[in-house]
C-alpha positions in Angstrom: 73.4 215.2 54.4 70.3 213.5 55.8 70.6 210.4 53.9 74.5 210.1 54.0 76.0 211.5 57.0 76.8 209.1 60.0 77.8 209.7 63.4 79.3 207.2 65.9 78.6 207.5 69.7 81.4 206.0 72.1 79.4 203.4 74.5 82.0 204.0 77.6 81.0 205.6 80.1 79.2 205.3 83.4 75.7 205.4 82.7 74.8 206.8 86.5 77.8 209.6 86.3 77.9 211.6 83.4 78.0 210.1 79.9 74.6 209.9 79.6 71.5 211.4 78.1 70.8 213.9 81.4 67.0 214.0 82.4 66.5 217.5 82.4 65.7 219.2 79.2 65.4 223.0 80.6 67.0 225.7 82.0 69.8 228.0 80.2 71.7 225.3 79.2 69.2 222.9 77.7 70.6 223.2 74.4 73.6 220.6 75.5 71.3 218.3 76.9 68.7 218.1 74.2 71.5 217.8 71.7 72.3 214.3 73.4 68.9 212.7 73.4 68.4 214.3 69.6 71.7 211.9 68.4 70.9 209.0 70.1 67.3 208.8 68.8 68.2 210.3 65.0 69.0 208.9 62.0 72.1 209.9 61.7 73.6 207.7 64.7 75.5 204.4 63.6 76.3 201.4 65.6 79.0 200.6 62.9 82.2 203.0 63.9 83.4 202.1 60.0 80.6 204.2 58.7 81.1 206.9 60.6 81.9 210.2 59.4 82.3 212.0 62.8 82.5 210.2 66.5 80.7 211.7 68.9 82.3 212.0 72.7 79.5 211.9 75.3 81.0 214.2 77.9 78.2 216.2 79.9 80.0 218.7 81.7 76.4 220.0 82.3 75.8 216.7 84.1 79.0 216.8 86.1 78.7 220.7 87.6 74.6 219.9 88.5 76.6 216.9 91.0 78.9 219.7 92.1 81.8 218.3 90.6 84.7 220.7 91.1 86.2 222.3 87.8 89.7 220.3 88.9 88.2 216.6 89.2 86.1 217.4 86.0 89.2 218.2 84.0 91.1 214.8 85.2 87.4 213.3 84.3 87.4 214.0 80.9 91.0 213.3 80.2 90.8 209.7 81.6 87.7 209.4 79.7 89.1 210.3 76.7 92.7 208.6 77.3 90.8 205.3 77.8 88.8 206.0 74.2 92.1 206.6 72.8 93.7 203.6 74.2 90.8 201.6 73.6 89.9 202.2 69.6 92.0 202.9 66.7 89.7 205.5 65.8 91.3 208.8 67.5 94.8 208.5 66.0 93.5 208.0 62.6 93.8 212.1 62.8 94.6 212.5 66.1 91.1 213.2 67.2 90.1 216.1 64.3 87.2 213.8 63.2 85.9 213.6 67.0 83.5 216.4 68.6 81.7 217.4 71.9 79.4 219.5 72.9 78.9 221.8 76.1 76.8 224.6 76.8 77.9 225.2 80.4 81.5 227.9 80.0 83.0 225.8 82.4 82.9 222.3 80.3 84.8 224.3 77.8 87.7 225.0 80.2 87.0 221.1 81.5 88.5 220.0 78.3 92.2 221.6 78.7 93.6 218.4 80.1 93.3 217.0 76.3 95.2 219.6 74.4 94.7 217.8 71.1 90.4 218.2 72.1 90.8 221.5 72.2 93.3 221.9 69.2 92.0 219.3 66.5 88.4 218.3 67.9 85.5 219.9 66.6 84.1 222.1 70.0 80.4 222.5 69.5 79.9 225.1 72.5 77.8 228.1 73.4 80.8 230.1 74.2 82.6 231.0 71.0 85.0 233.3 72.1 88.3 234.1 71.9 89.3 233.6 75.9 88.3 230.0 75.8 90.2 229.3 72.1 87.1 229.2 69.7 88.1 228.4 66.2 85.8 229.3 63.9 86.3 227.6 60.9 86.9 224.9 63.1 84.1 224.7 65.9 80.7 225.2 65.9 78.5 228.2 67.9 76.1 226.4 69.8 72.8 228.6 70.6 71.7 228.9 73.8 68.1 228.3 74.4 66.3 228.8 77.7 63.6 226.7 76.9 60.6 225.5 77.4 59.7 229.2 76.1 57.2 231.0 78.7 55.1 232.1 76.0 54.3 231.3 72.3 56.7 232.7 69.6 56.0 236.3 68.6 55.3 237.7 64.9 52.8 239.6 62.5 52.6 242.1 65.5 54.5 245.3 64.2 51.6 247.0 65.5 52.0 246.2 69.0 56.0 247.2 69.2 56.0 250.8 70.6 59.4 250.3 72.9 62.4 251.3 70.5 64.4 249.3 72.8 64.7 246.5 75.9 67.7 245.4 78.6 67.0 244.6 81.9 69.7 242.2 83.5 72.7 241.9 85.6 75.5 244.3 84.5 78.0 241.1 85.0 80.2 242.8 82.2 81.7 245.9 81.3 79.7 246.5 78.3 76.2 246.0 80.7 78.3 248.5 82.8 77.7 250.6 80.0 74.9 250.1 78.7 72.7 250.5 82.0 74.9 253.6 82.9 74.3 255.8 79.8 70.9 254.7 78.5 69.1 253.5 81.8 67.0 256.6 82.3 66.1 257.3 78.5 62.8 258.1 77.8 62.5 256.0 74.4 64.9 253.0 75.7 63.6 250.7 78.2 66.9 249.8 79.9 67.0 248.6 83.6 70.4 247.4 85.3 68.8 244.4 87.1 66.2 241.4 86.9 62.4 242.8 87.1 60.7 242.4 89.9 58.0 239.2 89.4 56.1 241.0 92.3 54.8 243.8 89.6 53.2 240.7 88.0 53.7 237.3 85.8 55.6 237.0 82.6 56.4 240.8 82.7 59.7 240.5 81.1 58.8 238.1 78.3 55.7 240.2 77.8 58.1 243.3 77.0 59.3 241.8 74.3 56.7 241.5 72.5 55.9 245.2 72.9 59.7 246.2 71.8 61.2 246.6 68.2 64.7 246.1 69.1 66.1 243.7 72.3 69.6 244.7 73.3 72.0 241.4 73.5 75.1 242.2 75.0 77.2 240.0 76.3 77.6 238.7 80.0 80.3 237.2 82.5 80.5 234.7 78.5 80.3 236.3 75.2 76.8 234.2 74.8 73.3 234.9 75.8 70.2 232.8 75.8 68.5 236.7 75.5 69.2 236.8 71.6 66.8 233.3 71.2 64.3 234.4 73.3 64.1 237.7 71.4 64.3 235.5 68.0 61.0 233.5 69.4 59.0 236.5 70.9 59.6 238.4 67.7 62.0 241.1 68.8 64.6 242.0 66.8 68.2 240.8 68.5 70.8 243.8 68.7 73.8 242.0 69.5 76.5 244.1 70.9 79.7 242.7 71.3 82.9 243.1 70.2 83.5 239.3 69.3 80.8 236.2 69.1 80.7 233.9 66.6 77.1 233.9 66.1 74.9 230.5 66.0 74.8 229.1 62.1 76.9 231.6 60.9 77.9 229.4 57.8 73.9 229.0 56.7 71.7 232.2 58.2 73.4 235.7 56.9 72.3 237.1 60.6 72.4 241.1 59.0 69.1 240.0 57.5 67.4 239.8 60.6 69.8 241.7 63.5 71.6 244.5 64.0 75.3 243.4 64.8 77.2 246.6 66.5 80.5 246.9 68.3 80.7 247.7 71.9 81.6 251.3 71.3 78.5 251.8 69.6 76.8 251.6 72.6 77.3 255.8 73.1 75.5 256.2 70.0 73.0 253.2 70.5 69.7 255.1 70.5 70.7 256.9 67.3 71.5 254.0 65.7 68.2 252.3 66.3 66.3 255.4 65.4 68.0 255.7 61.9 66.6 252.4 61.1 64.4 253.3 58.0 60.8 251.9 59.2 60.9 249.7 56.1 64.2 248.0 57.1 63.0 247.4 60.4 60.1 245.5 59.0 61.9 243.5 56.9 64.5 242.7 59.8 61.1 241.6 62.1 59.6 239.6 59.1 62.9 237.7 58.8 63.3 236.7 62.5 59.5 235.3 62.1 61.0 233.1 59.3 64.2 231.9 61.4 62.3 231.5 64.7 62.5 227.2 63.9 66.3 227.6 63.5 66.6 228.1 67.2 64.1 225.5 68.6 64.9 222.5 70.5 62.1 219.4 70.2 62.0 216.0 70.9 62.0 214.2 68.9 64.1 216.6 66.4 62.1 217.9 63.2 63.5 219.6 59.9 65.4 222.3 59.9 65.2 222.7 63.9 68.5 223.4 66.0 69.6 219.7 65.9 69.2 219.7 62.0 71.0 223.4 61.6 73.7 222.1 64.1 74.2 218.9 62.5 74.3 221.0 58.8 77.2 222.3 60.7 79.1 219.5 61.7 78.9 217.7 58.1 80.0 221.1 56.6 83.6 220.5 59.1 83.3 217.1 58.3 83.9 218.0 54.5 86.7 220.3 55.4 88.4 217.7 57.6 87.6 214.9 54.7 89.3 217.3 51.9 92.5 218.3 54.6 93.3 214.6 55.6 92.8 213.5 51.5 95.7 216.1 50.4 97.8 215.1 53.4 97.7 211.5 52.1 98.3 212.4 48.6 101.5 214.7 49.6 102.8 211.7 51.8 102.3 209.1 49.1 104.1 211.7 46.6 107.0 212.3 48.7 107.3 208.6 49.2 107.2 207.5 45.6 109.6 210.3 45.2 112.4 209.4 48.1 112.4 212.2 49.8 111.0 210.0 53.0 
């Protein structure tokens, strides 16, 4: 993949508006905007659009809702944008946009998109919402982590030791299953689970520094299916609990994520404590020593180094590059046949 696969970036676009690299490389949804200064500045951007094995289309919804754009405007934004890319280069109707991609960490840039029902329905969505209510394919698009970075503190690991919490949540219950969760477990005596944001007056850092005192971080999901929580608990050490019923977790076609998380359904959140408890003391070891090893799968740098997120998302893309390669190569040959044979 390094040495073959090429990626063409559409010029177009207002360069003050939102088609550009945006400055700000933090914050919850960082992941988007260190994804576009990564392609620009790797080695797998071409100038040559014939090379190209994937086109990339520069929309920053990110860029647009920071400048208050409202969610109608953005949706006429992106389809004129992407009207004029289809009127403008041959490229698009070569497969009616399936070889094309974006990426957008912000929920709302998903729902931006809907003007373009063929972006939604062939285009490969890179996005940190893969769920169901916002049409996530999986074998089609790609789970973008989100990453709330620059991390506070350095990453976590060889500190077993120090984890005497069975479990962590603190947060806002902005979902039924947070509902839940602070409801039943938020005055257990082994489970440190608080139904809102700590208080920074009790000191600095005090909720990163609980992860590194806890075994297991609770992940479930918010208002989205996603959480920048289950990174943070991947860098401090903690091992990620995700609980949801549906999330088509980050790098799901490389990392086998049962080797260093426990995945649960919502309904298990009754039995939660049990569940964590029954975790044979070897297991959990294992599980913690394997989140060490992924913790450069889920880092963001500039530039972009081996194996990082930009490489494990790019792995991504060139795997639905092959599928869309093999797809449009038996289309061609059952045209061709039904041509030589008359039928059209």
């Amino acid at each position: 993949m390094e040495k073959n696969f090429k990626v063409y970036i559409y010029p177009d676009g207002d360069p003050n508006t939102f088609y550009q690299t945006p400055r700000k490389l933090t914050g919850k949804y960082a992941s988007e905007d260190f994804f576009f200064q990564n392609i620009r500045e790797s080695q797998f951007r071409t100038e040559i659009a014939e090379l190209a094995h994937l086109f990339f289309i520069p929309i920053s919804c990110h860029k647009m809702r920071g400048k208050g754009t409202s969610y109608a405007n953005m949706t006429i934004i992106v389809k004129n944008y992407v009207d004029s890319l289809i009127l403008k280069y041959p490229y698009w109707n070569r497969t009616l946009g399936a070889d094309h991609f974006f990426v957008t960490c912000h929920d709302i840039g998903v729902r931006a998109t809907e003007g373009v029902p063929l972006l939604v329905k062939n285009s490969i969505r890179v996005v940190c919402s893969p769920s169901y209510d916002v049409g996530f394919i999986p074998h089609k698009d790609v789970a973008l982590p989100q990453v709330l970075q620059p991390f506070a503190l350095p990453a976590g690991g060889n500190d077993i030791r120090n984890r005497t919490t069975l479990g962590f949540w603190t947060g806002h219950r902005n979902s039924k299953i947070r509902v839940v969760l602070a409801r039943v477990w938020e005055n257990d005596t082994e489970l440190d689970i608080k139904n809102n944001r700590i208080n920074r007056s009790l000191g600095p850092l005090v909720y990163q520094k609980k992860f590194y005192r806890t075994k297991f971080c609770i992940c479930p999901g918010g208002s989205q299916v996603n959480s920048a929580r289950i990174t943070d608990s991947i860098h401090y050490g903690c091992v990620p609990v995700i609980l949801s019923d549906y999330y088509d977790l980050p790098f799901n076609d490389i990392l086998n994520w049962r080797k260093f998380s426990v995945i649960l359904k919502e309904n298990d959140v009754y039995q939660l404590k049990g569940i964590l408890k029954d975790i044979p003391e070897e297991q959990f070891v294992a599980l913690h020593k394997n989140v060490v090893k992924v913790q450069k799968h889920f880092q963001w740098n500039s530039p972009p180094t081996r194996y990082d997120a930009f490489h494990m998302v790019m792995y991504e893309l060139w795997l639905r590059h092959l599928v869309i390669r093999t797809v449009i190569s038996l289309q061609t040959r059952f045209c061709n046949g039904r041509i030589e044979d008359g039928t059209i």
